[in-house]
One Martini backbone bead per residue (centre of mass of N, CA, C, O) as a GRO file, in nm:
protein
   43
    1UNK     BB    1  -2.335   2.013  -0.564
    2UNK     BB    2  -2.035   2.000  -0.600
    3UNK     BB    3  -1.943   1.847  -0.316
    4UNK     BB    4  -2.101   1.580  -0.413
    5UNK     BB    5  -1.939   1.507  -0.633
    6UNK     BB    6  -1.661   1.527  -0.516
    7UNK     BB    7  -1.742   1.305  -0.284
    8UNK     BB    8  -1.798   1.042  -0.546
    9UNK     BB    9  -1.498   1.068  -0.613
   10UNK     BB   10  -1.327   1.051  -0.358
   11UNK     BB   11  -1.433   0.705  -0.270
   12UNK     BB   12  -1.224   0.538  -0.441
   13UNK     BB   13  -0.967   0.645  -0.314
   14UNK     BB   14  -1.034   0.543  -0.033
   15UNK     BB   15  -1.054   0.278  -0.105
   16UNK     BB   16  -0.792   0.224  -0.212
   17UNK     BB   17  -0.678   0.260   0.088
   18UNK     BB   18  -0.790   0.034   0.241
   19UNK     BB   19  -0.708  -0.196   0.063
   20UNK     BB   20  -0.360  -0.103   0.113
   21UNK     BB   21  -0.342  -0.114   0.441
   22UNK     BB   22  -0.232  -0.398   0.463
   23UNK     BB   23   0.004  -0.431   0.246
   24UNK     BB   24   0.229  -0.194   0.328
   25UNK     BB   25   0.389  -0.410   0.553
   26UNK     BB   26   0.426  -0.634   0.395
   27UNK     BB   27   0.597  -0.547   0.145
   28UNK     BB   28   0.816  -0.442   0.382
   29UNK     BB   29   0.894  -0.677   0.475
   30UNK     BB   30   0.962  -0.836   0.168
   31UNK     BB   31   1.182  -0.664   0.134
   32UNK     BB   32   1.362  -0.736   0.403
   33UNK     BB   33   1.366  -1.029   0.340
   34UNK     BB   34   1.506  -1.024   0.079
   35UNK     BB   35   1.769  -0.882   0.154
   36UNK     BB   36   1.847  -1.062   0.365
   37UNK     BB   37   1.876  -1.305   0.169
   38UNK     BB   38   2.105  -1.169  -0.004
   39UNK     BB   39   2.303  -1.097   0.265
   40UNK     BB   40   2.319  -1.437   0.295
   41UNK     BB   41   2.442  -1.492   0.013
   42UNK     BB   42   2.735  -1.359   0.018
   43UNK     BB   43   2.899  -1.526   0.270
   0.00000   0.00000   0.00000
């Protein structure tokens, strides 16, 4: 009984998982080229 209950909690945690990793590699590389964008702006 506990390990259903534990397991229908775990579900959300599950599902914003893989909501996320689409997003992982986008953020990652908006952030370097942010960065690229900062370090061409110093030139």
């Amino acid at each position: 009984m506990a390990k259903r209950v534990l397991g229908f909690i775990g579900l959300p945690k599950f599902r914003w998982d893989v909501i996320w990793l689409p997003f992982g590699p986008l953020g990652a590389s908006a952030i370097c080229l942010y960065v690229d964008h900062l370090s061409h702006q110093k030139r």
